[in-house]
C-alpha positions, 0 to 999 in steps of 0.5 A, spaced: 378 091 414 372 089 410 367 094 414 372 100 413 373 099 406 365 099 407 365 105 411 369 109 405 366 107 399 359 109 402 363 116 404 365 117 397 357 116 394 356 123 395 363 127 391 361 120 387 355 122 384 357 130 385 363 129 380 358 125 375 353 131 375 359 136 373 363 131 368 356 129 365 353 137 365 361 139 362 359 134 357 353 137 355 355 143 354 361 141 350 365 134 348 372 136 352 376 132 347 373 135 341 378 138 336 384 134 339 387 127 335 387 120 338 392 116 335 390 109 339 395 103 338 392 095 339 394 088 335 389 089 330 388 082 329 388 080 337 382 077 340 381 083 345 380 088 338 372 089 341 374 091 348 379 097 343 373 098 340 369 101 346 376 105 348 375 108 342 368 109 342 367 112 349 374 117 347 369 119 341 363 121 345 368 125 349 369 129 342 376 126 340 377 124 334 381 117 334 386 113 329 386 106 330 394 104 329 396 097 329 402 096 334 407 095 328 405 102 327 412 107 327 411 113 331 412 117 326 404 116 325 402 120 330 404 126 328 399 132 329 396 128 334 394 131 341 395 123 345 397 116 344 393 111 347 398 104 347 393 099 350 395 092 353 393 088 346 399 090 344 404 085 344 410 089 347 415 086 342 412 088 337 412 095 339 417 101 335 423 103 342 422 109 338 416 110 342 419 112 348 423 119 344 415 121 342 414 128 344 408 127 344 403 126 350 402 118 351 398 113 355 398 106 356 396 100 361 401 096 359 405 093 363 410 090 359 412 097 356 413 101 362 421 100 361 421 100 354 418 107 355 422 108 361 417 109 366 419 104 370 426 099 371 426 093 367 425 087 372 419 084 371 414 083 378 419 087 382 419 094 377 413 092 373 407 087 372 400 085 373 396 083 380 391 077 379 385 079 382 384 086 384 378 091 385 380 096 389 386 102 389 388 107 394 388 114 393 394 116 395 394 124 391 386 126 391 389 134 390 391 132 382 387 133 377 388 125 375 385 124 382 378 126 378 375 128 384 374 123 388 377 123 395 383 120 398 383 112 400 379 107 398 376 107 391 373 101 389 374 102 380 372 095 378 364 092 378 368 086 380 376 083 381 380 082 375 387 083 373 390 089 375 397 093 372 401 096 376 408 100 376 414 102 380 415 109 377 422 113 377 423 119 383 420 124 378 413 120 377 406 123 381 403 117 384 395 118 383 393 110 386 396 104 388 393 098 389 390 096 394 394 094 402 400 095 397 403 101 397 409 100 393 405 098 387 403 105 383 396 103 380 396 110 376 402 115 375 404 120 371 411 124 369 410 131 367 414 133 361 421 133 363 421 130 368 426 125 371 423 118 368 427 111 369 435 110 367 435 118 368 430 118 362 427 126 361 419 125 360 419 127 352 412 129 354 406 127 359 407 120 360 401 116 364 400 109 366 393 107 368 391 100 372 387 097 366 389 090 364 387 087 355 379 087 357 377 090 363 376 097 361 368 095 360 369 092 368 370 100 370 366 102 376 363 109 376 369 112 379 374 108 375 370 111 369 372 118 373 379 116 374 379 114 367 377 119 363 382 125 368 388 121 367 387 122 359 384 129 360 391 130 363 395 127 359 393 131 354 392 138 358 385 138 359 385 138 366 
């Protein structure tokens, strides 16, 4: 099994480096974030603030203009905003429910949030939760535009294992990845506006669950870098 996933990573380097040299040269041309407001939720005072840091600073040299929030911050903060991005920092406790009305576009890598923001069941490990030790996902809907290019299969997106989120998403949900060898656990997926999220919920606006746990946003390969930036690109109707 090793030998094959060897086989698809090598496979992959070409349309790998292909959409590395168009993302880049789009940046060159112009930021694709520029003009559009990032309002970033963390636990301020949490030892993982450096890793929301780097979150920050590499959506800026993407062009957007990002508000750091703390997570007992009301939603009504992120009015005129384009996303919000609620990073796994947070402690969900602490976290407004209202977030889940917000009809603006949101993104998040916590688990622990995914019911309250009704993109998955309640039930922890079995509708939501984290995977130990992970490098790889399974591209499972290479044609969205999330899928960031990449082909379908094997995507190896960290530099090395780490802790992996993952969800069960409602019927209305767009399955991106999931983790690898378990197909049941959606890596990445989204709901488009409208769309028929947990408990009969109607997505407010783009929801996105992205893979990341509290401090391996700077253990991204390459390609979990693509995957990274076309799940915001969506969620914010770049792309």
């Amino acid at each position: 099994m090793k030998q094959g996933i060897h086989s698809i990573t090598r496979r992959m380097a070409t349309v790998l480096l292909l959409a590395c040299g168009l993302h880049a040269g789009a940046q060159a041309a112009e930021p694709v974030g520029q003009g559009r407001k990032v309002v970033l939720l963390v636990q301020r005072d949490g030892p993982s603030m450096p890793v929301d840091e780097k979150v920050r600073a590499h959506l800026e040299s993407r062009g957007f203009a990002v508000t750091l929030q703390d997570q007992s911050a009301a939603p009504s903060v992120a009015a005129g905003a384009d996303l919000v991005v609620i990073s796994s920092t947070v402690s969900a406790k602490d976290v407004s429910g209202a977030w889940r009305q917000l009809p603006v576009p949101l993104l998040t890598w916590e688990n622990d949030l995914l019911d309250d923001l009704a993109m998955t069941g309640k039930r922890h490990d079995t509708d939501f939760g984290e995977a130990a030790k992970e490098r790889y996902v399974w591209l499972v809907n290479a044609p969205h535009p999330m899928a960031a290019g990449l082909p379908a299969g094997v995507a190896n997106v960290y530099v090395k294992q780490a802790g992996m989120s993952w969800g069960r998403p409602g019927l209305g949900a767009t399955t991106i990845a999931t983790l690898y060898g378990q197909p049941e656990k959606a890596a990445i997926f989204g709901y488009e506006k409208g769309a028929t999220m947990d408990y009969e919920s109607l997505a407010p606006a783009r929801r996105v669950m992205f893979f990341l746990g509290n401090e391996t946003f700077t253990n991204l390969s390459p390609a979990g870098r693509l995957l990274f930036d076309a799940a915001v690109d969506w969620a914010t109707g770049i792309r």
